[in-house]
MIDOSE-1310 file (N, C-alpha, C; in nm, 2 decimals, decimal comma, always signed):
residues 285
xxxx	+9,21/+12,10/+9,66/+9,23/+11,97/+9,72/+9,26/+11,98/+9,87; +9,30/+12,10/+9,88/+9,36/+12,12/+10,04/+9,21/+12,06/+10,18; +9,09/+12,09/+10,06/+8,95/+12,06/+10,17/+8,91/+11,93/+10,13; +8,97/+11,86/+10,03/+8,90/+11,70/+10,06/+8,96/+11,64/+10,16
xxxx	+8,83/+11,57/+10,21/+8,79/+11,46/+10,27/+8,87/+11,34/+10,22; +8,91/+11,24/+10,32/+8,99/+11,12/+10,33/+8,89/+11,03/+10,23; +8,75/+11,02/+10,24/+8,68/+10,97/+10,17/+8,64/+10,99/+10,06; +8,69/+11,13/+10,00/+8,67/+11,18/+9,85/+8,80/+11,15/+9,80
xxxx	+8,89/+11,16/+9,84/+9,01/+11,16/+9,77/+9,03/+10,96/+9,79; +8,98/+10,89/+9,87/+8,96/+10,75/+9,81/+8,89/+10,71/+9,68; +8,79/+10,81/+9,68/+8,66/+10,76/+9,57/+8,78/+10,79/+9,43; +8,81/+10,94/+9,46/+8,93/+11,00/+9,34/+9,01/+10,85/+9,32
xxxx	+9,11/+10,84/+9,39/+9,17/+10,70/+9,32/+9,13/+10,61/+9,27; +9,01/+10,59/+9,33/+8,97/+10,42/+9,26/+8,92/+10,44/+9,11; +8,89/+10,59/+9,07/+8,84/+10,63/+8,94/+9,00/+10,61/+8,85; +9,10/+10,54/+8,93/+9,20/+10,58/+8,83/+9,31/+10,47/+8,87
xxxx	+9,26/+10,36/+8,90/+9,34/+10,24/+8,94/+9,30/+10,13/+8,85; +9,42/+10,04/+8,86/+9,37/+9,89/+8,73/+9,50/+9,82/+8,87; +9,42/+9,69/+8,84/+9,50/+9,60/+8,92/+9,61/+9,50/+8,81; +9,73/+9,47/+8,86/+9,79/+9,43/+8,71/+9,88/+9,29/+8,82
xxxx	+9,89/+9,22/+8,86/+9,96/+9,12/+8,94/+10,03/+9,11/+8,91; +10,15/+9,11/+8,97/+10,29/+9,06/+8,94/+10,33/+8,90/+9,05; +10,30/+8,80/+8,95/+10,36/+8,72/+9,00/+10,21/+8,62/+9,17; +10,27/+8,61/+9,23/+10,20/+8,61/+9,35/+10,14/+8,70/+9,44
xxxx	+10,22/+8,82/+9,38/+10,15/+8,97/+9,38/+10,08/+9,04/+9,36; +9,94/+9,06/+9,44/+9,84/+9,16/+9,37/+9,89/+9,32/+9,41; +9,90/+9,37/+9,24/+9,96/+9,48/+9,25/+9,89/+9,60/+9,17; +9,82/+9,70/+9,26/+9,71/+9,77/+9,22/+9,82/+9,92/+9,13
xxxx	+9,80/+9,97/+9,05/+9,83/+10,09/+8,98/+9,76/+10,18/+8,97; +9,76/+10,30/+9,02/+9,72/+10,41/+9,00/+9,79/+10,53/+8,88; +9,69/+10,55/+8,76/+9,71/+10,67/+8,67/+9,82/+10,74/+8,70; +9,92/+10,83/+8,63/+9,96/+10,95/+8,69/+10,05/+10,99/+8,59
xxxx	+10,09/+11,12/+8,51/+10,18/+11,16/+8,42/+10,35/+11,19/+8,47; +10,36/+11,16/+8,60/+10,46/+11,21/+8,64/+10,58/+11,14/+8,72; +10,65/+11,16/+8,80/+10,71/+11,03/+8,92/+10,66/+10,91/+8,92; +10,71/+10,81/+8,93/+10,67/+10,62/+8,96/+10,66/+10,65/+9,12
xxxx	+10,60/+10,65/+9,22/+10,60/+10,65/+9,37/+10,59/+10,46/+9,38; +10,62/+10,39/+9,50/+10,58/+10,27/+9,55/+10,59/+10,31/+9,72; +10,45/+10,27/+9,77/+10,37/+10,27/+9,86/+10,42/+10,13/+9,95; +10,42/+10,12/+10,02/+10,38/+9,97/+10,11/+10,33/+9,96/+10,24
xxxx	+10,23/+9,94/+10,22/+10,14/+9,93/+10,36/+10,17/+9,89/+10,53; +10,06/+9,91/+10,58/+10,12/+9,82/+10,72/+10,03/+9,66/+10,75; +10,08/+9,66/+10,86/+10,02/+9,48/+10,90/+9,91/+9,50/+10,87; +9,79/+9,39/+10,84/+9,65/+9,35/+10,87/+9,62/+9,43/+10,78
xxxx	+9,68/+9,56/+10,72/+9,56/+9,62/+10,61/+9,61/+9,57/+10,45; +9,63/+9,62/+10,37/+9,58/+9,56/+10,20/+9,60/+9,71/+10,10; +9,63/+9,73/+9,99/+9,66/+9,84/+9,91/+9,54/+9,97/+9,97; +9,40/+9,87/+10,00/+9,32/+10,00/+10,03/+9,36/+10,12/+10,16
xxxx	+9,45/+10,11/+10,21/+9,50/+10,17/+10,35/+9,58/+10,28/+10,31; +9,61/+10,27/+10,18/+9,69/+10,41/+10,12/+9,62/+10,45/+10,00; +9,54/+10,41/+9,99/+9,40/+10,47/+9,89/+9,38/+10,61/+9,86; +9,34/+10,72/+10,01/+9,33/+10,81/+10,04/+9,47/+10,89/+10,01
xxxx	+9,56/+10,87/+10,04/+9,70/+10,90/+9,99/+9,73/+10,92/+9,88; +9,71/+10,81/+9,82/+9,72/+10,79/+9,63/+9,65/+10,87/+9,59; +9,48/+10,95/+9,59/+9,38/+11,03/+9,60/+9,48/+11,16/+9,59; +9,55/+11,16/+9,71/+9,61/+11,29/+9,75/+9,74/+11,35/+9,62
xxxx	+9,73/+11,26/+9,56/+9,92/+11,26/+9,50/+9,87/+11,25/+9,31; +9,76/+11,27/+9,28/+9,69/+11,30/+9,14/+9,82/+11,28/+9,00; +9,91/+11,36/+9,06/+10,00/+11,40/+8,91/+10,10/+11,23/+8,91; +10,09/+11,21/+9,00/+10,21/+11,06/+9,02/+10,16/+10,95/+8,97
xxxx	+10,27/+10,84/+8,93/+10,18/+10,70/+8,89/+10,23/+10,60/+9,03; +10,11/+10,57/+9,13/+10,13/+10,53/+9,22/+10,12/+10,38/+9,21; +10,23/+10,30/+9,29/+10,25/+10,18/+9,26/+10,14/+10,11/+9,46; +10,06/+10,01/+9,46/+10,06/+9,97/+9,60/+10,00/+9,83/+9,59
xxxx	+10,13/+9,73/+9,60/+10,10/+9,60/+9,60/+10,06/+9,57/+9,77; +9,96/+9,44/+9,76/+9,91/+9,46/+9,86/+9,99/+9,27/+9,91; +10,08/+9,37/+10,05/+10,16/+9,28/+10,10/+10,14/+9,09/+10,09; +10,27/+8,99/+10,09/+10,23/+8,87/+10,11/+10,16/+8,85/+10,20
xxxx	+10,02/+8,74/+10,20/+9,96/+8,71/+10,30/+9,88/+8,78/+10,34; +9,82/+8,91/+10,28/+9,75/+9,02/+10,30/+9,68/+9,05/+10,16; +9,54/+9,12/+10,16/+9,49/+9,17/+10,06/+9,45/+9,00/+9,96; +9,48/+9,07/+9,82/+9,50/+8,89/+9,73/+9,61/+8,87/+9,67
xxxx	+9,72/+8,91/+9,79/+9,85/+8,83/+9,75/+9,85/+8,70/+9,84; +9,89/+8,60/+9,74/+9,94/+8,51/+9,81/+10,05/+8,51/+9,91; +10,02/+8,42/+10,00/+10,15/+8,41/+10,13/+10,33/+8,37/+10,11; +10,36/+8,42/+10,20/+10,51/+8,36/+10,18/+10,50/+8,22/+10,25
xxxx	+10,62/+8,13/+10,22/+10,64/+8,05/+10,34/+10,68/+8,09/+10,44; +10,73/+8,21/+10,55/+10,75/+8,24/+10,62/+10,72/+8,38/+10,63; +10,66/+8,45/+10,72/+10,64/+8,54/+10,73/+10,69/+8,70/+10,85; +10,86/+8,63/+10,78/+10,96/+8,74/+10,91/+10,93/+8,84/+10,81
xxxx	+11,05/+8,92/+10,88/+11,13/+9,06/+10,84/+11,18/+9,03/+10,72; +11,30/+8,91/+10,71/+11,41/+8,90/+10,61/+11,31/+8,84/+10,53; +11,21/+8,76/+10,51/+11,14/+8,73/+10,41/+11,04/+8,84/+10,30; +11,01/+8,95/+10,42/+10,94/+9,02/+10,36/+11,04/+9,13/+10,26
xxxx	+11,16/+9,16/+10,38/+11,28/+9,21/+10,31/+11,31/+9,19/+10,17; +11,35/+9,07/+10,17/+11,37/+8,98/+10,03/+11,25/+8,99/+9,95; +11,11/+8,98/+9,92/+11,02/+8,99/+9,93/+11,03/+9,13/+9,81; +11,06/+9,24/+9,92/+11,06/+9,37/+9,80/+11,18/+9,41/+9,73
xxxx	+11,29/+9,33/+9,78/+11,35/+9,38/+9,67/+11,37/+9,30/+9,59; +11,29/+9,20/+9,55/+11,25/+9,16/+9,41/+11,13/+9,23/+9,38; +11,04/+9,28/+9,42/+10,96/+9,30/+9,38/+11,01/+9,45/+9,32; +11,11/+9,55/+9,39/+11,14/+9,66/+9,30/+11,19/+9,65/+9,20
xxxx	+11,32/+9,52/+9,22/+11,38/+9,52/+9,09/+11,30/+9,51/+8,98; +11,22/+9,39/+8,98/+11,12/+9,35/+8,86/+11,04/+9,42/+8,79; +10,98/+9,56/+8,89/+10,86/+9,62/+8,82/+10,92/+9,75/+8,86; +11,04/+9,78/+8,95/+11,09/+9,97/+8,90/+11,14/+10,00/+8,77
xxxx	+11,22/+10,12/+8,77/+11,25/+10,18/+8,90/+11,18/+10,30/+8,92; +11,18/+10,33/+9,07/+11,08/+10,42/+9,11/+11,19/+10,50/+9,16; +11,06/+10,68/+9,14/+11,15/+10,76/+9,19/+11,14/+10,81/+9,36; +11,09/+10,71/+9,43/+11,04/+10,72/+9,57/+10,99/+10,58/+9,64
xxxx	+11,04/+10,55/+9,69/+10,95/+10,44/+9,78/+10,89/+10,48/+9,96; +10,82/+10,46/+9,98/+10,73/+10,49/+10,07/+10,67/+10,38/+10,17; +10,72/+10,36/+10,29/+10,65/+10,28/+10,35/+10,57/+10,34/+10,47; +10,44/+10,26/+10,54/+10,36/+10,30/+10,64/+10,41/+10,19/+10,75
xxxx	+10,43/+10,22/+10,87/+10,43/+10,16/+11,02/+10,56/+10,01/+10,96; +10,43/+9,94/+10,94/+10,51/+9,77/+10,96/+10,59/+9,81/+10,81; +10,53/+9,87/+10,71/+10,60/+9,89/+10,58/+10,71/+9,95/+10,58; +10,74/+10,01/+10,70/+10,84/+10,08/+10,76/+10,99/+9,99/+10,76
xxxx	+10,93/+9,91/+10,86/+11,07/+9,84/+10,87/+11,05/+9,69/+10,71; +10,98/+9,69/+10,65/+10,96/+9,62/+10,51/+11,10/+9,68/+10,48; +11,09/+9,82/+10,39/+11,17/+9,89/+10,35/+11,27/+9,91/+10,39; +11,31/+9,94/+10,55/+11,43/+9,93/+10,65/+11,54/+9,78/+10,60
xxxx	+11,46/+9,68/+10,59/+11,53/+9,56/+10,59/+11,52/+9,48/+10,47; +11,48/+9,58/+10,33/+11,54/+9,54/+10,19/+11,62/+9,64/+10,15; +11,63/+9,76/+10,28/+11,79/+9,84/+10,23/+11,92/+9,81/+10,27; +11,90/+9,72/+10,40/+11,96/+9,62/+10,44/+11,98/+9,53/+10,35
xxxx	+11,94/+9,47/+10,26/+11,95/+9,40/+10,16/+11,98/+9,45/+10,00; +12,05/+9,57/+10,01/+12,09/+9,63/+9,89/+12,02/+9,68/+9,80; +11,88/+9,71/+9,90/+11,73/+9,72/+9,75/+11,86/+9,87/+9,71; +11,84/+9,97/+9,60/+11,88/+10,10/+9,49/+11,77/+10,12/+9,49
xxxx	+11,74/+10,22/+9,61/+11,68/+10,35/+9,61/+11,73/+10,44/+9,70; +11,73/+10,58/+9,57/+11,79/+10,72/+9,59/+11,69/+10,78/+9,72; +11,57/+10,79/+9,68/+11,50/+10,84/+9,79/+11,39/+10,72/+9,82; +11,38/+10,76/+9,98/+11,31/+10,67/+10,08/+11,23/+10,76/+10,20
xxxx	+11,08/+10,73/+10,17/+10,99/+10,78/+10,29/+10,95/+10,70/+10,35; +10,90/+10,74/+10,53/+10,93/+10,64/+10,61/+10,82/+10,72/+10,69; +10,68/+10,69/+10,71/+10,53/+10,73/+10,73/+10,51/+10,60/+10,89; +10,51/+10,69/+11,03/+10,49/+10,66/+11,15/+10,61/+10,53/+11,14
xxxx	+10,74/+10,56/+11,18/+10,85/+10,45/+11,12/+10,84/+10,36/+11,29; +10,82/+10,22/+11,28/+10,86/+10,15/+11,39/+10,94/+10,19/+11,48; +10,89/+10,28/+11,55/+11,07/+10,26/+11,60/+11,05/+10,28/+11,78; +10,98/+10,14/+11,82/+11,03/+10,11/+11,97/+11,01/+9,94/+11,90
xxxx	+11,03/+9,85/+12,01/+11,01/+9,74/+11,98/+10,91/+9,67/+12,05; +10,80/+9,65/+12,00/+10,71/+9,57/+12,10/+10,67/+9,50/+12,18; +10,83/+9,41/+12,12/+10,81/+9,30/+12,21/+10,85/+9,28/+12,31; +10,92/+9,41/+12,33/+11,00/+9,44/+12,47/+10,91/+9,54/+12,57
xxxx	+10,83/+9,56/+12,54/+10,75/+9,65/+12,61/+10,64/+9,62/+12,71; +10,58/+9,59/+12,80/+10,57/+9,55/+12,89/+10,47/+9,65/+12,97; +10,40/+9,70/+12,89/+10,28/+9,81/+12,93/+10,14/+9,74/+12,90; +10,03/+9,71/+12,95/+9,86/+9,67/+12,95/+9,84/+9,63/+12,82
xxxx	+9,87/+9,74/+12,67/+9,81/+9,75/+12,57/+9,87/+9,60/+12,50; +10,05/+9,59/+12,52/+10,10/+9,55/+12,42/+10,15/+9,40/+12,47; +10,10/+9,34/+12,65/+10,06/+9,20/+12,71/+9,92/+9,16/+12,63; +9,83/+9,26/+12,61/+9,70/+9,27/+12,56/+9,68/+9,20/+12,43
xxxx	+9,77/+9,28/+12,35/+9,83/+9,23/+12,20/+9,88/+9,07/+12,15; +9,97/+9,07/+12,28/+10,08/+8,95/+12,24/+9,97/+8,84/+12,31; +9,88/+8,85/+12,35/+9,73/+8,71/+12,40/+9,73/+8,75/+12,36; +9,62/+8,84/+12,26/+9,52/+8,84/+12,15/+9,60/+8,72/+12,03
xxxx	+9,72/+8,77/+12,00/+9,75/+8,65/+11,89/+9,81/+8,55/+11,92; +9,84/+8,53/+12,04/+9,83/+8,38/+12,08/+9,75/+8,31/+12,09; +9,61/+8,37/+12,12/+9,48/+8,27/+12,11/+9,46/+8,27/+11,97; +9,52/+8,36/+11,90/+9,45/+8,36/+11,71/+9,56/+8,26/+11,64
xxxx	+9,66/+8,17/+11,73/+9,73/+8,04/+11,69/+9,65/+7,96/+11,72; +9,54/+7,94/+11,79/+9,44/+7,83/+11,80/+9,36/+7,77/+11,69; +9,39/+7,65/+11,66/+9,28/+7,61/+11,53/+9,18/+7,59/+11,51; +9,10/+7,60/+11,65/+8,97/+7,58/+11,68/+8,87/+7,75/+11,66
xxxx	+8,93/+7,84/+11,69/+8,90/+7,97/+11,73/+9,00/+8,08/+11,66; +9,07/+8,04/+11,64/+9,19/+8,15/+11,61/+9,13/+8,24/+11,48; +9,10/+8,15/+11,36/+9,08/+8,28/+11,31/+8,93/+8,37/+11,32; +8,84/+8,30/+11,35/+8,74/+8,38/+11,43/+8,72/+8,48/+11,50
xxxx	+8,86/+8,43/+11,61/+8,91/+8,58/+11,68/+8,95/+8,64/+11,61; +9,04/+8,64/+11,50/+9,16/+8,74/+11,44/+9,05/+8,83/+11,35; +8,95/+8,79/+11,28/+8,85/+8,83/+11,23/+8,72/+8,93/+11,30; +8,79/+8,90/+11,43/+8,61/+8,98/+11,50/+8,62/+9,13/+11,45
xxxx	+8,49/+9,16/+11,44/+8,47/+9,27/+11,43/+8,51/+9,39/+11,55; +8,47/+9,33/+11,65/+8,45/+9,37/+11,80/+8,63/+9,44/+11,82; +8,71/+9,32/+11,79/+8,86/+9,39/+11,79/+8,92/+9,45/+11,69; +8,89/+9,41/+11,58/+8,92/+9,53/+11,47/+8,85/+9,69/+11,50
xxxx	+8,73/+9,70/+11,58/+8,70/+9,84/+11,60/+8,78/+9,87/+11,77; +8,81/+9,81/+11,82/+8,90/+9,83/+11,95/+9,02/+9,88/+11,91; +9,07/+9,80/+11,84/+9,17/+9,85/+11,76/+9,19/+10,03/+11,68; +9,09/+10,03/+11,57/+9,04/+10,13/+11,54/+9,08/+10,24/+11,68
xxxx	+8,99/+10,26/+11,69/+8,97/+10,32/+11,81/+9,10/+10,35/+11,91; +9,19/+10,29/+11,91/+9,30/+10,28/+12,00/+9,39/+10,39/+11,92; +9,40/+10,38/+11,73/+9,54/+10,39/+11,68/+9,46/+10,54/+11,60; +9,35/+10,57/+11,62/+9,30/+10,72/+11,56/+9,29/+10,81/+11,64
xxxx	+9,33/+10,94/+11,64/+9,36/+11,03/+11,75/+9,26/+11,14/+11,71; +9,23/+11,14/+11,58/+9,17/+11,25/+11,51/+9,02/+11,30/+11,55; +9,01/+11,44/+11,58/+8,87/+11,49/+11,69/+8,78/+11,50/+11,56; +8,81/+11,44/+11,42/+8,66/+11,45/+11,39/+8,57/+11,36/+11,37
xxxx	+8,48/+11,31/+11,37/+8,35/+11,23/+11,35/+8,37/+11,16/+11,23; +8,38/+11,23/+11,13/+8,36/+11,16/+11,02/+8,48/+11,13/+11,00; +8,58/+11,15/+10,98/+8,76/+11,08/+10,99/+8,76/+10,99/+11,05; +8,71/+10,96/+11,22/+8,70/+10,87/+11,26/+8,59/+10,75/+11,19
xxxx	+8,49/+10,81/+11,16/+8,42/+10,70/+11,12/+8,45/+10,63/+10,95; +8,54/+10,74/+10,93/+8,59/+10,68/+10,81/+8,72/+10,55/+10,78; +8,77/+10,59/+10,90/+8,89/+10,50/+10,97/+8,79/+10,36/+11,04; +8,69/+10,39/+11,12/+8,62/+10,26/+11,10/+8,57/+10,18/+10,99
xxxx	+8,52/+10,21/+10,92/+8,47/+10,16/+10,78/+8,62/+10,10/+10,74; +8,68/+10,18/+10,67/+8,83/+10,10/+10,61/+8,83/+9,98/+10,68; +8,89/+10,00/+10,81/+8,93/+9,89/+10,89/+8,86/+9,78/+10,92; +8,69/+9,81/+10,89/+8,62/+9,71/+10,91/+8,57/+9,60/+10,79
xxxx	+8,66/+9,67/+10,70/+8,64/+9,59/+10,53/+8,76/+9,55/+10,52; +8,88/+9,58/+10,55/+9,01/+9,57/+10,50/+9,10/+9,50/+10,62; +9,07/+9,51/+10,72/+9,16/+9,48/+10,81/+9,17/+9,28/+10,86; +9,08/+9,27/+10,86/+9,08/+9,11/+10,81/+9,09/+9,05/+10,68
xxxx	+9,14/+9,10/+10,65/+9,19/+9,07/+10,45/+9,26/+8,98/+10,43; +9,32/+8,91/+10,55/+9,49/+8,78/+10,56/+9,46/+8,67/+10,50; +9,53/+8,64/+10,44/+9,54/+8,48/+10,37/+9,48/+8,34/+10,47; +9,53/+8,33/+10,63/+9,50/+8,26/+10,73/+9,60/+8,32/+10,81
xxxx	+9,56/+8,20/+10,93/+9,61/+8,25/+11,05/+9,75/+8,30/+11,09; +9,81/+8,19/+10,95/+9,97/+8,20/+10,96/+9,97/+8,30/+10,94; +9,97/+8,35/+10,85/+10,00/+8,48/+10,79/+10,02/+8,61/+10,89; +9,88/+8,60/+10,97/+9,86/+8,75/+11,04/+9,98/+8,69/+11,18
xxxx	+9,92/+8,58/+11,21/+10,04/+8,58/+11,33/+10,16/+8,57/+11,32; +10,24/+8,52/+11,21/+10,38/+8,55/+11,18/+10,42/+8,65/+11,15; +10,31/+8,73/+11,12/+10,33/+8,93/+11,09/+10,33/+8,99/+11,19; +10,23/+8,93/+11,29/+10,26/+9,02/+11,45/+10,40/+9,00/+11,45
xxxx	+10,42/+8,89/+11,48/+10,57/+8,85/+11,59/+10,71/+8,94/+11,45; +10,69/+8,96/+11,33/+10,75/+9,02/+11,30/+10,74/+9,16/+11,28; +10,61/+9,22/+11,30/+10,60/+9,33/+11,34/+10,62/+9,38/+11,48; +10,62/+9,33/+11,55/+10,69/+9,34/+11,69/+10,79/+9,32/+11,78
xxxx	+10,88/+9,28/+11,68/+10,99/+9,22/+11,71/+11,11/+9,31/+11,70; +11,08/+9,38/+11,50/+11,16/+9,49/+11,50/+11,15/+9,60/+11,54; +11,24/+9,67/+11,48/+11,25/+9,85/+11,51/+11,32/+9,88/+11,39; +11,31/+9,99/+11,36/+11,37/+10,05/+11,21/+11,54/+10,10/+11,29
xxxx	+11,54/+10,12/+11,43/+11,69/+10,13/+11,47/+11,77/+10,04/+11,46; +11,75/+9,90/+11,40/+11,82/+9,77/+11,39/+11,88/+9,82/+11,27; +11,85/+9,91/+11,16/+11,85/+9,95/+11,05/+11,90/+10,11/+10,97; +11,97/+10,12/+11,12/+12,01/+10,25/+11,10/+12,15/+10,29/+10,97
xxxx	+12,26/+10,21/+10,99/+12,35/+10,21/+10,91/+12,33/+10,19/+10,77; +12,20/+10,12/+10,76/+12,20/+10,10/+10,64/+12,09/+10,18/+10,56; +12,04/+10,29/+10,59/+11,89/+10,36/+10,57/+12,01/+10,52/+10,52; +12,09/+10,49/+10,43/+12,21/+10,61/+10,38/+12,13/+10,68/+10,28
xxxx	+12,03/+10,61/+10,23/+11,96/+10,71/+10,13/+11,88/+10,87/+10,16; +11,85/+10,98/+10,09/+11,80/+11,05/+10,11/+11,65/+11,03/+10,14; +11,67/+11,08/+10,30/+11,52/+11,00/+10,37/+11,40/+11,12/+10,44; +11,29/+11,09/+10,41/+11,19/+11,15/+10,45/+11,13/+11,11/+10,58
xxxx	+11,14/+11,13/+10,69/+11,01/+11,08/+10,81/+10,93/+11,13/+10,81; +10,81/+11,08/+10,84/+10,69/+11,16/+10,88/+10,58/+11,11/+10,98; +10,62/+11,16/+11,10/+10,49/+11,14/+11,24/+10,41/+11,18/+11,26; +10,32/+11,11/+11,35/+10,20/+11,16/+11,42/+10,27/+11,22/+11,56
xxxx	+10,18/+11,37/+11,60/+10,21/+11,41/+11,70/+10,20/+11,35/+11,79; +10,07/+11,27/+11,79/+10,03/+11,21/+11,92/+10,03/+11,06/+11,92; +10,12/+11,00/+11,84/+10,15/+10,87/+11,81/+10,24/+10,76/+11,89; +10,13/+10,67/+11,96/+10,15/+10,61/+12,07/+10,22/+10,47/+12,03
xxxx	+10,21/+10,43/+11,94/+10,25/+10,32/+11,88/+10,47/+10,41/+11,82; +10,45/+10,50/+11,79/+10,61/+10,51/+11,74/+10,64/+10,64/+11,82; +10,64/+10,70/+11,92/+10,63/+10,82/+12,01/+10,70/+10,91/+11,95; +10,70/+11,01/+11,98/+10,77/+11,16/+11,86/+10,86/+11,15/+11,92
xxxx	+10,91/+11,12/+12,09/+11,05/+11,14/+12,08/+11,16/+11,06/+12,02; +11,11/+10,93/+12,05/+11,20/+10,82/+11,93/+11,20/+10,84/+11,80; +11,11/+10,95/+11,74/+11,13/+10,94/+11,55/+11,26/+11,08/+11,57; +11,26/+11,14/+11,69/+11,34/+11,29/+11,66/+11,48/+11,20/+11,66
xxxx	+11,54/+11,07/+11,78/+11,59/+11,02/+11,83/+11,64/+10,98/+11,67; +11,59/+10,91/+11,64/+11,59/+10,78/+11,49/+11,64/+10,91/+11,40; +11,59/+10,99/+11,38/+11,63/+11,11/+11,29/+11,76/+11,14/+11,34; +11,81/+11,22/+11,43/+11,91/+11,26/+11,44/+12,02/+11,15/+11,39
xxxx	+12,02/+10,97/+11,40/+12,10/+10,87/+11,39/+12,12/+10,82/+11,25; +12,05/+10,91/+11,15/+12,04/+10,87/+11,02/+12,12/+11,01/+10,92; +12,20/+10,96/+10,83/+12,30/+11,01/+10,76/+12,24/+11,16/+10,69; +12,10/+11,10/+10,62/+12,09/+11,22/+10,51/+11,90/+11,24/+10,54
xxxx	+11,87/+11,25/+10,68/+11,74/+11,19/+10,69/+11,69/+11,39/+10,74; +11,52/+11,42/+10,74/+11,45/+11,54/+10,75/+11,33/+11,48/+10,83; +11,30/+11,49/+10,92/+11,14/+11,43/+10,99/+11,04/+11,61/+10,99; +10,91/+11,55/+10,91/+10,85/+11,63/+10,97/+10,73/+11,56/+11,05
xxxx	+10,62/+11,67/+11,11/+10,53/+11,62/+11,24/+10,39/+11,65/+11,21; +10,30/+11,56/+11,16/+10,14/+11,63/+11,10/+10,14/+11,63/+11,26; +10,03/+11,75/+11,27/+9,99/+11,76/+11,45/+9,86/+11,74/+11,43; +9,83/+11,68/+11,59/+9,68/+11,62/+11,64/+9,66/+11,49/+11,58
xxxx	+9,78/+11,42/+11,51/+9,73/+11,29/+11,46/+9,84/+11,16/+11,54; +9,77/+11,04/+11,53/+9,87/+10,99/+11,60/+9,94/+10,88/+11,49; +9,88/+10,72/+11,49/+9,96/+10,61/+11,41/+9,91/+10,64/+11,25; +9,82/+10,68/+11,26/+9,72/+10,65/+11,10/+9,76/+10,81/+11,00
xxxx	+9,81/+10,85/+11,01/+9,85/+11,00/+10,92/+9,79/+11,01/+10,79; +9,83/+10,88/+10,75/+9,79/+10,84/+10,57/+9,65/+10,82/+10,59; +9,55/+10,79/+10,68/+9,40/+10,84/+10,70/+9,37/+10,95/+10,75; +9,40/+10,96/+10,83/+9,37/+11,14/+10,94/+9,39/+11,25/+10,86
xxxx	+9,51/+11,24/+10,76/+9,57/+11,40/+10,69/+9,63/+11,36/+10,53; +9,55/+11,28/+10,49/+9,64/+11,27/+10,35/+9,69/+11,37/+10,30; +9,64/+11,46/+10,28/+9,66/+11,59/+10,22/+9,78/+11,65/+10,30; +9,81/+11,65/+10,41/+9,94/+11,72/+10,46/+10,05/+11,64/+10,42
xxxx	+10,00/+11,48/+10,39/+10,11/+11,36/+10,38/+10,20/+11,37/+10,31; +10,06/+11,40/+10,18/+10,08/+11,40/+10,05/+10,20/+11,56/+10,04; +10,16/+11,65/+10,05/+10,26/+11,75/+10,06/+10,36/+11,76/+10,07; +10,37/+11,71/+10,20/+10,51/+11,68/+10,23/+10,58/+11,61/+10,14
xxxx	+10,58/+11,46/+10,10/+10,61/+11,36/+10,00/+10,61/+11,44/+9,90; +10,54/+11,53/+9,82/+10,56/+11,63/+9,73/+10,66/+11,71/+9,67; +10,68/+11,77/+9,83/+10,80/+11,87/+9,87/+10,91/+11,79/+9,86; +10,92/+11,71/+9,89/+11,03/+11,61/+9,87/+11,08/+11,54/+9,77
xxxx	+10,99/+11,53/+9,71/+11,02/+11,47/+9,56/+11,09/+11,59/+9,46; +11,00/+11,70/+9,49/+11,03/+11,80/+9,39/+11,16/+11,86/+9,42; +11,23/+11,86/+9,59/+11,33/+11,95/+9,62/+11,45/+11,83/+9,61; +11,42/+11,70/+9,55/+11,53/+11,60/+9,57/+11,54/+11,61/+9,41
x	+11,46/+11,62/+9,30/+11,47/+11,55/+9,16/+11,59/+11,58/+9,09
């Protein structure tokens, strides 16, 4: 397994997934004889974004519902932090318990702010974890960002923009670090199927402003479970010195660092991901 490809080990899962909804939830299942794992994605993508991951993790029965207002779950009425918060920890209660939950980027602080909310879980991984605040930042990329979805509140245009192709591969392009060809072009494909997946406008632009708003350090005191990090070296979106920073401030927490990759890990290296999350499961059970 150590040589597949991000795109073979996607094709692997879908040979072993059934979609089963819970509720307003579309919640995809993946096969597995072993551990219950739950996945949660980041903004703008849909269960398919940890696909290749699931791929990676064979023996586990992976859980990846595909966020409110994303994929074909229906929307919330509001689409903060504390709603999405609330959000999962109903959704663990109802359909755990798992022996791991796992969030990616925005899934990051998902999970940060339903442990805040009492979610009971023993162990907790935390894949490229938010941790500067966006909204405070004040660099080309991230004035760039905050217009882009201010014109995507327009009713005339908005979701047209939020939809272009043109910026979902800008995008692309900005958050993959990885020197190979086909990784990269595999990370465009995903993105260019999946990454406009939103319910409407609300949805994606109430997820910016709540994806940019937080940081998983708002969440520090309450993140006491036995915790996994895991960065990108070259990750420009959550920088390595803030995840060592965030690490050192957390009670029972381990960061490790895939190298040469930056926001997308769970695309660029599943297989190192998956390992790790492995090692962890096995040396916590």
């Amino acid at each position: 397994m150590l040589n597949d490809s991000p795109e073979r080990l996607f094709q692997r899962a879908q040979s072993r997934v059934h979609r089963d909804d819970f509720g307003d939830t579309a919640r995809w299942v993946y096969s597995g004889s072993s551990k219950r794992v739950l996945l949660i994605h980041g903004f703008r993508g849909d269960h398919h974004g940890l696909q290749a991951l699931a791929g990676a993790l064979p023996d586990y029965e992976i859980t990846i519902p595909d966020l409110p207002g994303f994929g074909k779950s229906g929307p919330l009425p509001t689409h903060d932090l504390d709603s999405y918060g609330s959000w999962l920890v109903k959704f663990h209660s109802d359909t755990g318990p798992y022996d791991l939950v796992v969030g990616h980027s925005f899934g990051t602080l998902v999970v940060a702010n339903a442990m805040s909310k009492s979610l009971d879980q023993r162990l907790v991984c935390l894949i490229n974890p938010i941790s500067t605040r966006a909204s405070n930042c004040h660099d080309a990329a991230n004035r760039i960002a905050r217009l882009f979805y201010r014109f995507g509140e327009n009713r005339f245009i908005g979701d047209w923009l939020l939809r272009s192709g043109l910026i979902t591969r800008a995008m692309s392009i900005g958050l993959s670090k990885s020197k190979s060809l086909r990784t990269r072009r595999f990370v465009h494909d995903q993105h260019a199927k999946y990454f406009s997946g939103f319910h409407d406008t609300k949805s994606v632009t109430e997820g910016f402003l709540a994806a940019s708003s937080g940081s998983v350090f708002d969440y520090t005191q309450n993140l006491t479970s036995l915790t996994l990090l895991i960065a990108g070296e070259k990750d420009s979106v959550a920088p390595i010195a803030a995840q060592h920073q965030f690490c050192a401030s957390l009670q029972n927490a381990e960061l490790e660092i895939i190298p040469g990759v930056g926001h997308l890990t769970h695309y660029e290296k599943p297989v190192e991901v998956a390992s790790r999350i492995a090692d962890f499961l096995g040396g916590n059970s």
